[in-house]
N, C-alpha and C positions, 0 to 999 in steps of 0.2 A: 638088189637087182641092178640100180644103176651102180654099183661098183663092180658086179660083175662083165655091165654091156663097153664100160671104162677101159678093164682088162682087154676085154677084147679086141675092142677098136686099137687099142696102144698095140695086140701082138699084130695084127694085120698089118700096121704100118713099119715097126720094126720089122719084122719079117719081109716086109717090099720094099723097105730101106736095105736089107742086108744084101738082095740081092741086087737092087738098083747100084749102089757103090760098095757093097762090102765090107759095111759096119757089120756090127754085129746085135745096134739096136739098144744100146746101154744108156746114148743120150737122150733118147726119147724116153724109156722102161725106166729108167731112173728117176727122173723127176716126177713123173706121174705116178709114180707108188710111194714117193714119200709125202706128196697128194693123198690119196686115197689111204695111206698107215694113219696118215693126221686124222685125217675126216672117222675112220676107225677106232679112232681111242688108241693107239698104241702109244707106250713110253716115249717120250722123246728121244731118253739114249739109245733106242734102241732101232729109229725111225731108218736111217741114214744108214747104218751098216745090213738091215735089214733089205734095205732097197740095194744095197750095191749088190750083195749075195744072192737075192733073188735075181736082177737081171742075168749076170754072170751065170745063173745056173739055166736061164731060157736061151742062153747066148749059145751053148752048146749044143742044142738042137736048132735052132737056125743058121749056127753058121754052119753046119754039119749040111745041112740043107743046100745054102748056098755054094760049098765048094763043089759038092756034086755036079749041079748045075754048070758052074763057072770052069770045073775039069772038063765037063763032056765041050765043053765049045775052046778048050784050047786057051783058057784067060788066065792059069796060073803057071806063075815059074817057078818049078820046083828048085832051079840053082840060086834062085834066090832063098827061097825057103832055107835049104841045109845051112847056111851060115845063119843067118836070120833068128832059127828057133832056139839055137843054145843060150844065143844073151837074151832073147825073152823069157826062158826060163830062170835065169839069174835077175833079172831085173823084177820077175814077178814074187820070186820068193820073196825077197829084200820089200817090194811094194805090199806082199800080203802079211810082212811080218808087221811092217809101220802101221797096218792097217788096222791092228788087235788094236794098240793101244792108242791113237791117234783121236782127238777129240772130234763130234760131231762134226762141229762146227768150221773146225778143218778139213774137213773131206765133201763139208758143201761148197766152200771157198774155193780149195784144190778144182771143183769139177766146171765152175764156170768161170776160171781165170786159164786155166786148160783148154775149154772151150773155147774159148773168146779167140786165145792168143792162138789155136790154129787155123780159124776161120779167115782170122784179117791177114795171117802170112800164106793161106789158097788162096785170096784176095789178089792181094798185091805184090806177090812173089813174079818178077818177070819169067818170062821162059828164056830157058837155061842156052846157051849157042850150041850150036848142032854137035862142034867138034870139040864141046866138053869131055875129060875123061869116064869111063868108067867105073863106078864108085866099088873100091875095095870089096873084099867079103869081112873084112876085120871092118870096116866101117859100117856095115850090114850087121854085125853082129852088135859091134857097141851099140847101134842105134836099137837094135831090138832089144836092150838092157832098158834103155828108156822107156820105150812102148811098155814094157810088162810092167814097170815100174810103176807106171802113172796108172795104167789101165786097172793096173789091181786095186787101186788106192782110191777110181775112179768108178769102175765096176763097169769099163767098156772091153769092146774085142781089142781096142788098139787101132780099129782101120783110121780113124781121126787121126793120127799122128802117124802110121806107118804111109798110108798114102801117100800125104804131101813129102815126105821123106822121098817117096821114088819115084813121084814126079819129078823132084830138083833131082832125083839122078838120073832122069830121063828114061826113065821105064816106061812106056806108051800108057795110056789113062786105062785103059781096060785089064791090059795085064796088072798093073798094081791095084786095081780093085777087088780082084780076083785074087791075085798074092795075099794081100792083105787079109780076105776072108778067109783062106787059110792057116794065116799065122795065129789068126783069133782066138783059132779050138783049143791049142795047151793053154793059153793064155786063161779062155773059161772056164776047160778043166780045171786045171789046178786051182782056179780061184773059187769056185763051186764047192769043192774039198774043203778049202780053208775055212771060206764064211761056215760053210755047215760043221765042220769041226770046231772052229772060234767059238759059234755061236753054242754049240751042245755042249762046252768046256764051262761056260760062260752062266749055263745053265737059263738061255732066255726063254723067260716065261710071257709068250706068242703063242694063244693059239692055230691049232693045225701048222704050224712052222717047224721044219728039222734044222737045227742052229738057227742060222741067219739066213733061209729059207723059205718063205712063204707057199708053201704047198700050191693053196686055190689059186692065186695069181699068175704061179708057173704055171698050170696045167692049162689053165683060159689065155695066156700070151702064147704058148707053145704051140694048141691048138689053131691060134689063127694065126700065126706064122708061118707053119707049116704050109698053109693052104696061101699065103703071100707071097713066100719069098722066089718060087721059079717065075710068078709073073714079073719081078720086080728084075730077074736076069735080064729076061726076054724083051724090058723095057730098055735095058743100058742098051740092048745091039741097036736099039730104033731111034735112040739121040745120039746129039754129036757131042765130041766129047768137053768142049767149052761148055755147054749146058751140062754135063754132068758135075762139071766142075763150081760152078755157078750153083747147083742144086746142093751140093758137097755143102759147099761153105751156108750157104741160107738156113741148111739143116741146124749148122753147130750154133750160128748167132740168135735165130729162135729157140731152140733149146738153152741156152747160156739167159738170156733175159728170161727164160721163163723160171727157172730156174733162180733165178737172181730174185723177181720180183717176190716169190712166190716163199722161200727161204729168206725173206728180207734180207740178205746180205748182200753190202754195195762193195764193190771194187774197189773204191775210195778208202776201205779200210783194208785191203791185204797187203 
């Protein structure tokens, strides 16, 4: 029971994180199922990629959620988007391939050295001068080569690293919160695919899991997502946007330490 009231409380807050800035909730859902896979008895090797593919596969009903939302008020740019999604789907393939065969223990290292190093460059990244140029679409595109790269390897939407991307290119804070919850969906999908194809190839023996799937968990993070994530829009229009940004980064450096502490793995050794 308390593993299921766990699930829950974690979809609530992903879900009003995704649509507070447009994660897609993977920092949060990640750590706390490789939490609760432990406290469960499940494999070790199989903790970690379990947790990435289940977020990923909750990410696609929340972010699905939040673009709704964030289209009906005007927050996403879809000319950002067309250049954007082709190198995330090049960079997610290449990330979900490294993904199969990638040890644990790198894919816990990977998510809070990822973590970390985005939070301290929303931190301390100044603002950009007015009469900065316009950032390419061929640079929107390679950068969304990275987003799918890391995200699939990480088991986030990508909004952690595509955001402050279009902050520094002076995208207004709201639109790239909203862009970003959009680029997230192929990003999930496809990664949703893979874990659950990896993991049925792979033959893991979890039960109630399809591959690298966690059925109950999906279903309890989904359900309270669902019901989170238009309050979490509704909250971005009512802050200013230095507190979103302020909120952005507090998110990724408690998650990263918890994460750290909780996987005993110190930064000292990556």
């Amino acid at each position: 029971m308390m593993i299921l009231a766990t699930y829950i409380v974690t979809g609530a807050l992903a879900g009003f994180l995704a649509g507070l800035l447009g994660i897609g909730g993977g920092l949060i859902v990640v750590p706390v199922l490789v939490v609760s896979f432990t406290m469960q008895g499940f494999a070790p090797d199989v903790i970690m990629p379990l947790a990435v593919g289940t977020s990923l596969a909750t990410i696609v009903v929340t972010s699905s959620i939040s673009i709704r939302a964030h289209h009906a008020r005007g927050n996403i740019d879809w000319r950002i988007f067309k250049p954007t999604a082709p190198g995330i789907f090049v960079g997610a393939v290449l990330g979900l391939t490294l993904s199969a065969t990638a040890p644990t223990q790198l894919m816990q290292i990977a998510f809070v050295v990822y973590a970390s190093f985005v939070a301290l460059n929303l931190l301390t990244t100044p603002e950009m001068p007015a009469a900065r140029r316009a950032v390419s679409g061929a640079a929107f595109a390679a950068a969304g080569s990275v987003v799918g790269f890391v995200s699939m390897l990480v088991g986030v939407a990508g909004a952690s690293l595509s955001v402050p991307f279009m902050l520094w290119s002076k995208v207004p804070a709201r639109l790239a919160m909203g862009t970003s919850a959009a680029l997230g969906l192929p990003i999930a999908v496809l990664g949703t695919l893979g874990y659950a194809t990896t993991g049925a190839m792979k033959g893991v023996a979890v039960p109630d899991a399809v591959g690298y799937i966690y059925v109950p968990a999906f279903i309890a993070i989904v359900l309270a997502g669902t019901v989170a994530a238009p309050l979490g829009v509704r909250m971005a229009h009512l802050l200013h946007v230095d507190v979103l940004k302020k909120i952005f980064a507090a998110v990724l450096i408690l998650t990263a330490t918890r994460m750290l502490l909780e996987l005993n793995v110190s930064l000292l050794h990556v």
